[in-house]
Residue, then its C-alpha position, 0 to 999 in steps of 0.5 A: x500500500x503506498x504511503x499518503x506521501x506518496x499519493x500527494x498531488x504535486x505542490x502547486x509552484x508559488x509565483x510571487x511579484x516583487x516591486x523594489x524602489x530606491x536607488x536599484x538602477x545603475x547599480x548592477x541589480x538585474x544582474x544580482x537577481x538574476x544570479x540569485x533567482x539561478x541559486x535558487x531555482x527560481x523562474x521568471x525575470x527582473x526588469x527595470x522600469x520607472x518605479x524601480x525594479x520588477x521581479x516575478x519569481x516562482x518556486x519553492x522556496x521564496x523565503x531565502x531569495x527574499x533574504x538573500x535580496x536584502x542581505x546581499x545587495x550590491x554595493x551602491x543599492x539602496x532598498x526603500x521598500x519591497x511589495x511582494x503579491x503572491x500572482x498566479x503561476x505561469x509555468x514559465x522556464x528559466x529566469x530572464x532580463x527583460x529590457x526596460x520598461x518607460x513610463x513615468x519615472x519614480x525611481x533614482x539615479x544613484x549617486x557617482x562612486x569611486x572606481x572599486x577594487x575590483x577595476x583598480x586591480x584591472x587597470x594595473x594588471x598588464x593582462x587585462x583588456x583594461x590595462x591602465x585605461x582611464x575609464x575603466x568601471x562596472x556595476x559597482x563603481x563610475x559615473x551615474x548621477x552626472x552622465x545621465x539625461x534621463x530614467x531609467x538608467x540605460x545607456x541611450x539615457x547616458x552621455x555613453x550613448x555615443x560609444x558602440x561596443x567593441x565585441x569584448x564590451x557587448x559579451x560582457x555587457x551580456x553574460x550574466x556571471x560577468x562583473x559588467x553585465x548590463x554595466x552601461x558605461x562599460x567601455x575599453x580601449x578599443x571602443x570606449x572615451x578617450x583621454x586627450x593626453x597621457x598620464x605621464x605627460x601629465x605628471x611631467x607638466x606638474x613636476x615642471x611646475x605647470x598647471x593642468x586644467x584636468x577634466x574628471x567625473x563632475x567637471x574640470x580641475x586645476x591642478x598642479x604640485x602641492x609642493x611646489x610653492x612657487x606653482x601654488x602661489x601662480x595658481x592662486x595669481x592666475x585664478x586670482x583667488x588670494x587667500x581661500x583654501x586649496x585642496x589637495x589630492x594624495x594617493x592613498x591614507x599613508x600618504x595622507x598621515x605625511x602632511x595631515x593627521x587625520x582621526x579615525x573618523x577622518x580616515x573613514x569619511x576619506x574612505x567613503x565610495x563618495x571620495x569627498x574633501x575632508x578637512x583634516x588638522x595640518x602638520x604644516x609639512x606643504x606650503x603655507x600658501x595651500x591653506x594660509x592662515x589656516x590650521x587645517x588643510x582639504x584633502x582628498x583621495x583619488x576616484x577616478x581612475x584616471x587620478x590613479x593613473x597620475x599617482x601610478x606613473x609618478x611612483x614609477x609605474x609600480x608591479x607590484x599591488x601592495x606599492x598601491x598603498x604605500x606613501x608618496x610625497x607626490x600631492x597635488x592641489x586639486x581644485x575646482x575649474x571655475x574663474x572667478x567664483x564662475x560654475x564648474x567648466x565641464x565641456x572641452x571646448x568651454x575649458x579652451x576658452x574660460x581657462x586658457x589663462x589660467x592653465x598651461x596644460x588642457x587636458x579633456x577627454x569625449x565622454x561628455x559631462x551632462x551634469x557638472x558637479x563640485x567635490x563634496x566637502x566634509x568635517x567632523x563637528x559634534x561628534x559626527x560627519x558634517x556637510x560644508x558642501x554637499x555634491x559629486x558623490x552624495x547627489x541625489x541621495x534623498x532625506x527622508x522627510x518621514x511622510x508624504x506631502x505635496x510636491x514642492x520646490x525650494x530656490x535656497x537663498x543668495x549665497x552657497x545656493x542649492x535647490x530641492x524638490x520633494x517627490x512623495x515622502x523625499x526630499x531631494x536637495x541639488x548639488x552645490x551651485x553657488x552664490x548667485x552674483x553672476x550670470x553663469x552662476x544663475x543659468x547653472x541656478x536654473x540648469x539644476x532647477x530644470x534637470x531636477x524636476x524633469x529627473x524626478x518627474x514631478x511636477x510642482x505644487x508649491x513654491x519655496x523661497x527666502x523672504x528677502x525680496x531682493x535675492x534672485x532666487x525669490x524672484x524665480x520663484x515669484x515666476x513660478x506662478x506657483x502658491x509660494x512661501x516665503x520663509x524667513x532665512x532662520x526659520x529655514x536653517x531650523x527647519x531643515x535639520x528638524x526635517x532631516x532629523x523627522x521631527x514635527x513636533x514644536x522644537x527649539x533653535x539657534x540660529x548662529x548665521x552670518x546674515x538673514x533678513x529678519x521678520x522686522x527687516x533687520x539684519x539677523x543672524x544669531x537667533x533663537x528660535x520655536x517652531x511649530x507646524x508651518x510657523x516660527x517665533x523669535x524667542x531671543x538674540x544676540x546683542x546688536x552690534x552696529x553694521x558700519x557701512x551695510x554690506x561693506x562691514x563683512x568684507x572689512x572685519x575692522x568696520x565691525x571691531x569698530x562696532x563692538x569698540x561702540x557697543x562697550x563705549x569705547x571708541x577712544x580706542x580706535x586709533x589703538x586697535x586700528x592704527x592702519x586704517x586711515x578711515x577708522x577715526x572718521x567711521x568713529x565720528x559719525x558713528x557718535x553722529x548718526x549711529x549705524x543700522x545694527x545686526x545680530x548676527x554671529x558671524x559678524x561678531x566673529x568678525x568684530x572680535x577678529x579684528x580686536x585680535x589683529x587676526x583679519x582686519x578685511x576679508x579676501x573671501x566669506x568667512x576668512x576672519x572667523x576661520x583664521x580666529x579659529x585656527x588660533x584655538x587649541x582649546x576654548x578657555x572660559x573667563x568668568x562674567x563674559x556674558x550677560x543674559x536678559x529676556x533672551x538676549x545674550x550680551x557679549x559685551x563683557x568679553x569685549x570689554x575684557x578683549x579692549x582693557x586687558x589687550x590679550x594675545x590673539x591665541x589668548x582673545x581666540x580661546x576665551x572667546x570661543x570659551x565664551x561662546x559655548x558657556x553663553x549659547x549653552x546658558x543661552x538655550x538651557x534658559x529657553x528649553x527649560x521655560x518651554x519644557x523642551x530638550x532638544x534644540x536644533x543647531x544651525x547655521x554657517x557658524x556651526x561649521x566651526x568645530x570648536x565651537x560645534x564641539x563644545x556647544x554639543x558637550x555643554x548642551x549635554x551636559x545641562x540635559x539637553x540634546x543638540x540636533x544637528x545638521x547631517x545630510x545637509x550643509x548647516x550653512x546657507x547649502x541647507x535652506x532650501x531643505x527648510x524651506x520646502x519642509x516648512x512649505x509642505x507643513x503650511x500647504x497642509x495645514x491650509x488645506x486641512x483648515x479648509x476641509x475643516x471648514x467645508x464640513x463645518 
């Protein structure tokens, strides 16, 4: 007699569809789960389409696969969400790569990634068709975000379109096992880009002391030997670019540890797939004029291929693989190809005119750049990773805003503008564009708006901006014709890190900024701050001190020592403290006759007591006094009575009277003053925390970039019971608007829309 088993009916084969949104496209997905749904027995096909990935597999089982999917994702893969719906069976055999689907896209380009070990071992290894040729790449590293048009990311979408592959290409572009396969910017020597000169031409133009206009992965760079101050110092005369810091590039973490002493944190933020500049504390060991005045130095490591082609032929052409990681003295400044504070160049021809003057060298290449893009810059402040400028590399990574809302677009504000777009519950913030004070700079402005939304597929609903009436990206976004909302600067820098962080409950903020109209028309910029849904309340300031001159007192720091001089009473002391500038005893006479219009801005305070030190009586480039008074800190120091604190606001006066008596050294005025700072901002918010029963407060601001100041501000926050939030996946300074911006503008669209229904049912 059979067994029951035996006489089973065979088990039905379960089909599942599974629907995978993220970043899944130009990651080397497809071929992921194709070669899964082989380790598993599975039917059925992957394909790419607008929302993402589909994949319909069936079988038994599915739970492994399922796990396996999220476990062993490729590396650049991000999994938002997984759907799966159990569907009928069809009985199909094998599993296959559909070709993709159009239609309207709701799915991501991933952001640019350095080249990975794997195409590094390929591009020195003398067997391999891949040989030291500079655009070598897979699935897993390249170019994505700047050389796409268009979704779903498939070739004819990329600036690869141009480029038909060889034979070697196509039969890797189509073999499942292959590292390359469905690769779109798969190219070799025989069929792919090409670059202008060779690297070893390169390296002898920089070891002779020339400038090279390199193009690379966002846009061109000019660079030259970080060694050769002679080189460093033309550079800086040709790009007429006085005191602002160089980057530099070096080849690997040991070559780094020569001239730069970076944490361990440090160290992994130079290891991130993004490559972005990091700033590192200098040894002092490169030129003075790469950094002056400063005591930390930008740095970088190589990610493109081509970079390590340049580190490679000047070690000597090195056999052997471990000689990859060993130091070399040879660092180059690399910095970004854009003439006077103009956009990134990408385009060949562009460089041949814009940086004739500037270079000795051009060296371009024919795989076009669709969308240009700068070195990201980071530091770790407060304990963590922080942005100072956020582009090539994280782009466009969206910031989860925690719920769905309208569409809506965001202008930022004048200076370090960036634009973002919400689509459903993401906000996604564009790459750096500028200060919008030319015409380049604002067609770049409205280059990025335009690429963003139509790579997005949205359409807008509402419209962000700053509420100073006279920023160009107000006036854009008047023209919208969409319902706008003007937010005020301050609001928008609490705003964004209350978004990146989902808070939507009321929350505490200071504002520690260099310049925002206020709600009274007045010049802010050391605000503290309530926000609650789509409004703000102004709970405190710093002192006011008198902006000499308007706009003329942040370039020329003196016009501000001059200010704090007045605040305390003591403009006697002008002559004293500025003895050569000719103009400082007129200012101070019809300061004591007409008075002056008055800010509360942080950064100028900086700059007033920069000045006092005889650290930067006037500025080559925006906030060089307060970043040269920082170098000067060691550690903050506290001075007992440097502040006062009534009805919210907080006084300085105290320090400032100290700094005009007692006359300390520039290191002593730099330490206690930031000492004064943390004590006084700390004191300051734990005041207003605890009378709204709160305890958190949102840290923003350009001010916070300042690490002792970041630094010290979170340990004494935490220390009086309150947690800092602060600024991670966008910059804290002015790049962070517009994140806040459109976050208040959704809160506000909603809460109206809900007050009308509200009263529609009334």
């Amino acid at each position: 007699m059979a067994s029951p088993a035996a006489c089973a009916a065979p088990t039905e084969p379960e089909r599942r569809r599974l629907r995978l949104r993220g970043a899944v496209q130009g990651v080397g997905f497809r071929p992921f789960v194709y070669n899964l749904a082989l380790r598993y027995g599975l039917s059925g096909f992957v394909q790419n389409d607008g929302d993402g990935v589909l994949i319909e597999v069936e079988g038994a089982p599915h739970d492994d696969f399922l796990r396996a999917l999220r476990g062993e994702k490729p590396p650049l893969a991000v999994i938002d969400s997984i759907d799966v719906a159990h569907i009928d069976p069809r009985r199909d055999r094998g599993f296959t790569i559909r070709e993709s689907a159009g239609g309207n896209a709701r799915t991501r380009i991933v952001a640019d990634a350095a080249v990975c070990e794997a195409c590094l071992d390929e591009l020195f290894d003398p067997e391999s068709r891949f040989h030291l040729y500079p655009f070598v790449t897979c699935t897993h590293c390249g170019p994505r975000f700047t050389i796409t048009s268009s979704l779903p990311y498939d070739r004819p979408q990329t600036s690869m379109a141009r480029f038909s592959m060889c034979e070697d290409c196509a039969r890797d572009y189509g073999d499942p096992k292959s590292r390359r396969f469905h690769a779109e910017t798969i190219a070799c020597p025989k069929c792919g880009p090409r670059l202008e000169r060779d690297p070893q031409a390169i390296v002898s133009a920089l070891r002779a002391g020339r400038i090279v206009a390199l193009k690379g992965i966002g846009g061109f760079h000019l660079i030259c030997d970080a060694r050769n101050e002679a080189a460093v110092d033309e550079l800086r005369r040709r790009k007429a670019r006085d005191a602002k810091p160089f980057a530099v590039m070096a080849a690997n973490i040991a070559s780094v540890s020569l001239f730069a002493a970076p944490s361990e944190a440090e160290r992994d933020l130079l290891r991130r797939r993004a490559r972005p500049i990091v700033v590192l504390p200098s040894k002092g060991t490169l030129p003075r004029s790469i950094a002056p005045g400063l005591a930390r130095i930008g740095v970088m490591l190589p990610y493109a291929p081509l970079h390590h082609l340049l580190f490679h032929a000047a070690a000597g052409f090195p056999a052997a693989k471990d000689q990859r990681e060993a130091a070399s003295d040879f660092v180059i400044v690399a910095t970004s190809a854009n003439p006077g504070g103009e956009p990134l160049v990408v385009d060949d021809d562009d460089a041949r005119r814009r940086l004739s003057g500037i270079a000795d060298l051009i060296v371009g290449h024919d795989r076009p750049i669709l969308v240009r893009a700068d070195d990201s810059v980071m530091a770790v402040a407060g304990g963590a990773p922080i942005f100072l400028r956020r582009a090539r590399g994280f782009v466009p990574e969206p910031i989860d805003l925690g719920a769905d809302g309208p569409c809506a677009i965001a202008f930022g504000a004048h200076l370090k503008t960036t634009v973002t777009v919400t689509r459903g519950r993401e906000a996604f913030v564009s790459q750096h564009i500028g200060d919008l004070d030319d015409a380049e700079t604002v067609r770049f402005f409205e280059e990025t708006t335009r690429h963003l939304v139509s790579i997005l597929n949205v359409r807008p609903e509402i419209a962000a901006c700053d509420a100073h009436p006279d920023f160009f990206s107000t006036r854009i976004a008047e023209e919208t014709g969409l319902p706008l909302y003007k937010v005020q600067h301050h609001a928008a820098h609490v705003a964004a890190i209350a978004a990146e962080h989902g808070t939507s409950d009321a929350i505490l903020g200071a504002a520690l900024d260099g310049y925002g109209m206020g709600d009274d028309g007045g010049a802010w910029g050391g605000e503290l701050m309530l926000l609650e849904n789509a409004s703000w309340k102004r709970l405190g300031h710093l002192a006011p001190l008198a902006l000499i001159g308007g706009d003329r007192a942040a370039r020329e720091p003196w016009r501000m020592g001059m200010a704090a001089l007045a605040a305390i009473d003591r403009l006697d002391l002008s002559a004293k403290f500025f003895p050569d500038v000719p103009q400082a005893a007129n200012v101070g006479a019809r300061m004591r006759k007409q008075g002056a219009a008055r800010t509360t801005s942080m950064g100028r305070l900086f700059d007033a007591v920069a000045a006092l030190a005889g650290v930067c009586p006037a500025q080559r480039y925006e906030g060089q006094a307060a970043m040269e008074l920082e170098a000067l800190v060691e550690s903050p120091r506290l001075l007992d009575n440097a502040y006062r604190l009534r009805d919210g606001v907080l006084d300085f006066a105290p320090f400032l009277a100290f700094v005009a008596t007692e006359r300390p050294s520039a290191r002593e005025t730099a330490e206690y003053f930031h000492g004064a700072l943390i004590d006084g901002c700390a004191d300051w918010i734990a005041e207003a925390a605890g009378a709204l029963g709160l305890q958190r407060v949102a840290l923003g601001g350009g001010c916070l970039m300042n690490r002792a100041l970041a630094d010290g501000l979170c340990g004494a926050l935490r220390a009086r019971g309150i947690e800092p939030l602060c600024a991670r996946l966008a910059p804290c300074n002015d790049g962070g608007i517009s994140l806040g911006q459109a976050a208040l503008a959704r809160a506000a669209f909603q809460t109206g829309r809900r007050e009308k229904e509200s009263a529609a049912c009334v």
